[in-house]
C-alpha positions in Angstrom: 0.0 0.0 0.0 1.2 3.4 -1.1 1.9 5.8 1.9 1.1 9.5 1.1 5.1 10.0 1.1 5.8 7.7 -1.5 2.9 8.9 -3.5 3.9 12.6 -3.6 7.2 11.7 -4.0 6.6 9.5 -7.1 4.8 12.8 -8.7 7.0 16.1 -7.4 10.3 16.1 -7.4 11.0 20.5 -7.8 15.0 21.7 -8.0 14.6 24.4 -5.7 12.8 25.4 -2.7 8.9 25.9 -3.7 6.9 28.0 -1.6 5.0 29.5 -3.6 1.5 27.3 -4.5 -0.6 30.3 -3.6 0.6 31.8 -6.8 0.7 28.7 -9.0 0.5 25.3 -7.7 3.3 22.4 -9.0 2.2 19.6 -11.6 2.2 16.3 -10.9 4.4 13.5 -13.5 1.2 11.9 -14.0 -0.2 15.7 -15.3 2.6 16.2 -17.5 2.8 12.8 -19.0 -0.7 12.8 -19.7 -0.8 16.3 -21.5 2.5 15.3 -23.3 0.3 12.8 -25.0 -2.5 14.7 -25.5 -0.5 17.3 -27.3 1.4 14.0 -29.5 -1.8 12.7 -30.2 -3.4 16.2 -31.7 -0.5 16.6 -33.6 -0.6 13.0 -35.1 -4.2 14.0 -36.4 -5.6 11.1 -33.8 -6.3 13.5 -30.8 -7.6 11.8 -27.5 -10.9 12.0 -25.8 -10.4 15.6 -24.5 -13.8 16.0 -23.7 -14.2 12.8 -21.3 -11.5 14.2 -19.6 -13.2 17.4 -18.8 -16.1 15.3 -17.8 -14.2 13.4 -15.3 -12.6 16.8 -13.9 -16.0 17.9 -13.4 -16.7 14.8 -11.6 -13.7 14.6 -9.4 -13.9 18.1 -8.6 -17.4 17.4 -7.4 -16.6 14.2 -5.2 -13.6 17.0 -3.7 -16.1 19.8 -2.4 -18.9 17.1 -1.5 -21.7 18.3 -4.0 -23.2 15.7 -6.7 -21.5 16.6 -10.4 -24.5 18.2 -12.1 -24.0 21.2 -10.3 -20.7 21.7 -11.2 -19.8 23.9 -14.5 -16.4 23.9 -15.8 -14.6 27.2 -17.1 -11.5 28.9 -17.1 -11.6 31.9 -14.6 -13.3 32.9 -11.4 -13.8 36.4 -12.5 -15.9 34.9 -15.2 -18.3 33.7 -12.9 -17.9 36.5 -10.3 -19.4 38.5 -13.4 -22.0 36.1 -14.4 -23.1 36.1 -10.6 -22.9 39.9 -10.8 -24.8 40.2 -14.0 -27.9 38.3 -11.9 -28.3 40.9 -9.0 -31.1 43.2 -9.8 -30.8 46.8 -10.0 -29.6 48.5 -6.4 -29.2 45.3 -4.8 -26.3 45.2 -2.2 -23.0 43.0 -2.1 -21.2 42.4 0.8 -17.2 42.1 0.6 -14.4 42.2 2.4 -11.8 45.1 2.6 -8.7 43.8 0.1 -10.4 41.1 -1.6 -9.0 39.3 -4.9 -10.0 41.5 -7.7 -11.4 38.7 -9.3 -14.2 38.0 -6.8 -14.9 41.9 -5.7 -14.2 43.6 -9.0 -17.4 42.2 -11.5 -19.8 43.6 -9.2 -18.0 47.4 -9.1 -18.3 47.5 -12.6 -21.8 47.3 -12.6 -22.7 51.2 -11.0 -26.0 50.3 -9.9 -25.3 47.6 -7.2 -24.2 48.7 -4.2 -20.7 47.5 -2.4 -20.2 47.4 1.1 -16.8 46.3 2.3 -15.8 45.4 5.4 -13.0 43.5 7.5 -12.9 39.9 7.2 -13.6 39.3 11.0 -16.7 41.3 10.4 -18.2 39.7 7.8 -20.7 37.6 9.2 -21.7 40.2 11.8 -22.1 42.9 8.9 -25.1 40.9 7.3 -28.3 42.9 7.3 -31.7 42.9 5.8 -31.2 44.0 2.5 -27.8 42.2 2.2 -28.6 40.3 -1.3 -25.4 39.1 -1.9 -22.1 38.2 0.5 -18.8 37.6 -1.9 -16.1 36.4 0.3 -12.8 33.8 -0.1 -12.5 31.2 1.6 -8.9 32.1 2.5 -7.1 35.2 1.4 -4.8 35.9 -0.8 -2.6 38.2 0.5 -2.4 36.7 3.8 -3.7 33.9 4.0 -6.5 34.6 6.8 -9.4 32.3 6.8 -13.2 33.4 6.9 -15.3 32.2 9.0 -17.7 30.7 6.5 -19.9 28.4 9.4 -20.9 32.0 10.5 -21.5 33.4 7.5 -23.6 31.3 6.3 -25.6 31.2 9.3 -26.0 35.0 9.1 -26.8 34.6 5.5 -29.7 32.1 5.9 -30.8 34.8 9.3 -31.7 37.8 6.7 -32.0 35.6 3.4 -29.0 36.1 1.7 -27.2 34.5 -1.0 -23.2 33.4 -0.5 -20.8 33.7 -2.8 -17.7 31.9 -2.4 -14.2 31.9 -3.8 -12.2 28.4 -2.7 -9.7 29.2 -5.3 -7.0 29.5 -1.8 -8.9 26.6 -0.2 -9.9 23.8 -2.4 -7.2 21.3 -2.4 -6.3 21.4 1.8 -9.1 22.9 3.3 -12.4 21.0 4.0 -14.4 22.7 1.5 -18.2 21.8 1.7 -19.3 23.6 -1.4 -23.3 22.5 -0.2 -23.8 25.0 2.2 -23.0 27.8 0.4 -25.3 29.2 -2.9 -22.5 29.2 -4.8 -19.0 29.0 -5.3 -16.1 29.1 -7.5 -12.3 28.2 -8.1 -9.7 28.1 -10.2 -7.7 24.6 -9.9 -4.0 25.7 -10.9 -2.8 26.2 -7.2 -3.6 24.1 -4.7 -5.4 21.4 -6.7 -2.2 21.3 -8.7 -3.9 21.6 -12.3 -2.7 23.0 -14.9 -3.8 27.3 -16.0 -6.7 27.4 -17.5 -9.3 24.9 -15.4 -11.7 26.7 -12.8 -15.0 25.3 -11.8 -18.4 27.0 -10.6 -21.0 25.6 -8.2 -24.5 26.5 -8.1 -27.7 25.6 -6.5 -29.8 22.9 -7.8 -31.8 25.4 -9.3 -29.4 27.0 -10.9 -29.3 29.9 -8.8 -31.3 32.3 -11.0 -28.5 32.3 -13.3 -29.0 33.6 -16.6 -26.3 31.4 -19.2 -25.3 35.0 -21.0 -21.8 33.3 -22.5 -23.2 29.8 -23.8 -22.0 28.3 -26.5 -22.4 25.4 -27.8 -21.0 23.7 -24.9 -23.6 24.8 -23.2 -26.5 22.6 -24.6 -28.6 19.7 -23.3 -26.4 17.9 -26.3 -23.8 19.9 -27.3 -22.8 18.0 -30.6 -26.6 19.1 -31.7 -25.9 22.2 -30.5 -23.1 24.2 -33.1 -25.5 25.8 -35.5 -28.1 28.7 -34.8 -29.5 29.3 -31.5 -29.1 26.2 -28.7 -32.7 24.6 -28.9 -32.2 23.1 -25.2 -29.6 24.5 -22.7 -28.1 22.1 -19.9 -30.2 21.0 -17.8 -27.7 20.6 -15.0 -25.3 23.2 -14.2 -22.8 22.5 -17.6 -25.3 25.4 -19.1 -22.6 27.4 -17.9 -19.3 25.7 -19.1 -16.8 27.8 -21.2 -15.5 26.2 -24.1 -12.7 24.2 -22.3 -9.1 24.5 -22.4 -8.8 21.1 -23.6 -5.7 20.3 -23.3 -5.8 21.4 -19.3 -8.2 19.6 -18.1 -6.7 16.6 -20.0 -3.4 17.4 -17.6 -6.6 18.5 -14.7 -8.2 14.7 -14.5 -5.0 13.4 -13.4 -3.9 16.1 -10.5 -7.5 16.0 -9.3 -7.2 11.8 -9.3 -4.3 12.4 -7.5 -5.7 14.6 -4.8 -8.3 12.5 -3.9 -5.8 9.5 -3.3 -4.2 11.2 -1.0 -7.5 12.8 0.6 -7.9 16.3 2.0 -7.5 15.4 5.4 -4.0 14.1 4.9 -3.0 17.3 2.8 -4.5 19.4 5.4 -2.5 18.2 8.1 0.7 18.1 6.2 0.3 21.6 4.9 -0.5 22.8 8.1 2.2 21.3 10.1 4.2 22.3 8.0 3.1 26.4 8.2 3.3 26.1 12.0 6.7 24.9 12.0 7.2 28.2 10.0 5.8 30.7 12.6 7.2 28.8 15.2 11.0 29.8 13.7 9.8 33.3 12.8 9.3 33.5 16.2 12.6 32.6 17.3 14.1 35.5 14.6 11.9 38.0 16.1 9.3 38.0 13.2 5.9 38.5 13.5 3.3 37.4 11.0 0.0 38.7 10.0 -1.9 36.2 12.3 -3.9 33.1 10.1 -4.4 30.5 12.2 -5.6 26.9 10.2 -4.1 28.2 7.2 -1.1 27.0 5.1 -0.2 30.6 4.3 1.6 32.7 6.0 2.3 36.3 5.8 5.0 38.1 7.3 5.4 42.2 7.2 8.2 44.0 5.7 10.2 41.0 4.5 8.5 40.8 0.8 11.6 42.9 0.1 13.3 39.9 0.7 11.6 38.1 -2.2 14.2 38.3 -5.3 17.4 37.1 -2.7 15.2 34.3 -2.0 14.7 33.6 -5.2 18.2 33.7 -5.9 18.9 31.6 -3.2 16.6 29.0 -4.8 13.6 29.4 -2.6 10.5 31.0 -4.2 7.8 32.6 -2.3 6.0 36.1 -3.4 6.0 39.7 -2.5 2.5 40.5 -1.9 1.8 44.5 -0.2 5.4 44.3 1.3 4.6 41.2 2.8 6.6 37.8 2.1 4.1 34.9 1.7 5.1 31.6 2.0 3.0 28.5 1.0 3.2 25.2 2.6 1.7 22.4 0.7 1.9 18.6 -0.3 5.4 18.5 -2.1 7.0 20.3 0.5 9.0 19.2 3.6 10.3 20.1 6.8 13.2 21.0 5.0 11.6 23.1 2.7 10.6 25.3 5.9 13.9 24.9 7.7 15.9 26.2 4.1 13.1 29.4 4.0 14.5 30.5 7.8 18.2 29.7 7.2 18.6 31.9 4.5 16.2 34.7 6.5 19.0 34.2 9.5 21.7 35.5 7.3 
């Protein structure tokens, strides 16, 4: 029986010190080999089966944030579906955010001048949830810091004064215990912590579809898509692939196998390792008199005034971002203890 070291270690093997999955997450062997043949097999004028493979994304991706797979649409970008959310909201309705969001959740519905945005801290989220609130649009975990919203209590405050939840899991799909059901909807792209390659993201909605109006379907989009090329679609989708993007084909061919992968080695198991792994990090931040922006059950970690620090890392070999002055580090299922211990050596010197 395969251990979870010997099945990480079979599929990532990096040159250098790779902290960085909040950025862009690592691809397995099996992901590569399979979109090497992929892109042989197009060339050769005998292509494979791209479309099963986005179908078995979609379902793997389903079985990952516990929801059954007809409410799962596949795309390319969370903004996308941050706008097609947005585009649903009737005039002067109002959308709840927090301060210093991802652009890509936050930004669709500023665009559109007649909705109203209310911002607020991330702590305050739940609490800021009023009658009138139609819409809360919120991550899962943050970018730039890593912190981690409270979703149990926003949802609860949502379901208090009828509102709909919009969630991001692009920073928590792949170690956190996503449970995509108890939110309206939700969205993320797969090329960080689900280790997929650019160019998969996935969007969740209700089993009613959420009130969504399908304004980019294509042909994909229809009941039977082949049926579908010519003319107006005759029969959208029943089930949530009404709003699929035309697929990057060739990702989600690479996608099938890194989500496959994933759920081999189960989210519990990856939680724990990442998060080890991140407390062992503060822990010797402490003991060099750092301080980082607190984010407690969260892989990333954030720590002020360092970010400057970002390109002698990299020269060093170890890669981690400069986000707002901040170094972030990333801890996930390829890395080690020392991965972590390599990060503080070279912030000793």
């Amino acid at each position: 029986m395969e251990t979870f070291e010997s099945l990480v270690r079979a599929e990532f093997a990096p040159k250098n010190t790779y902290l960085n999955t909040a950025s862009t997450g690592l691809l397995p062997a099996r992901t590569v080999a399979a979109m090497h043949t992929a892109v042989e097999a197009a060339a050769a004028g005998d292509p494979t089966d791209m479309f099963a493979d986005v179908e078995a994304s979609r379902a793997c991706f389903a079985r990952l944030v516990g929801v059954p797979e007809h409410r799962v649409a596949a795309g390319a970008s969370v903004a996308v579906y941050s706008g097609l959310i947005a585009a649903s909201l009737p005039e002067g309705a109002e959308v709840l955010t927090a301060e210093g969001d991802f652009s890509s959740v936050v930004n669709p519905f500023h665009v559109r001048s007649d909705l109203k945005v209310r911002s607020v801290p991330l702590e305050r989220i739940a609490e800021s949830v009023r009658p009138g609130t139609a819409l809360v649009a919120v991550s899962a975990a943050q970018s730039a810091d890593g912190r981690v919203a409270d979703l149990p209590a926003i949802r609860e405050a949502a379901r208090e004064h009828g509102t709909r939840t919009y969630i991001d899991a692009s920073q928590a799909t792949g170690w956190l215990d996503f449970d995509a059901d108890s939110h309206d909807y939700s969205a993320s792209v797969a090329f960080k912590w689900l280790v997929c390659p650019r160019g998969v993201a996935f969007l969740v909605v209700p089993e009613d579809l959420g009130g969504l109006t399908p304004l980019f379907a294509g042909w994909v989009a229809g009941e039977h898509p082949w049926d579908a090329c010519y003319g107006p679609i005759d029969e959208l989708a029943h089930s949530a692939r009404r709003f699929d993007e035309s697929p990057a084909l060739f990702s989600y061919a690479g996608a099938r196998r890194s989500l496959e992968l994933l759920e081999e080695l189960g989210t519990d198991a990856v939680r724990a390792h990442d998060l080890a792994l991140a407390d062992r990090f503060r822990e010797g931040l402490a003991s060099l008199g750092h301080e980082p922006v607190p984010s407690p059950g969260s892989p990333i970690v954030s720590v002020p005034g360092l970010g400057r620090r970002q390109g002698e890392l990299s020269s060093a070999g170890v890669e981690v971002s400069d986000r707002a002055g901040n170094l972030r580090a990333a801890f996930h299922l390829y890395n080690t203890a020392a991965d972590v211990d390599r990060l503080l050596d070279v912030l000793s010197d």
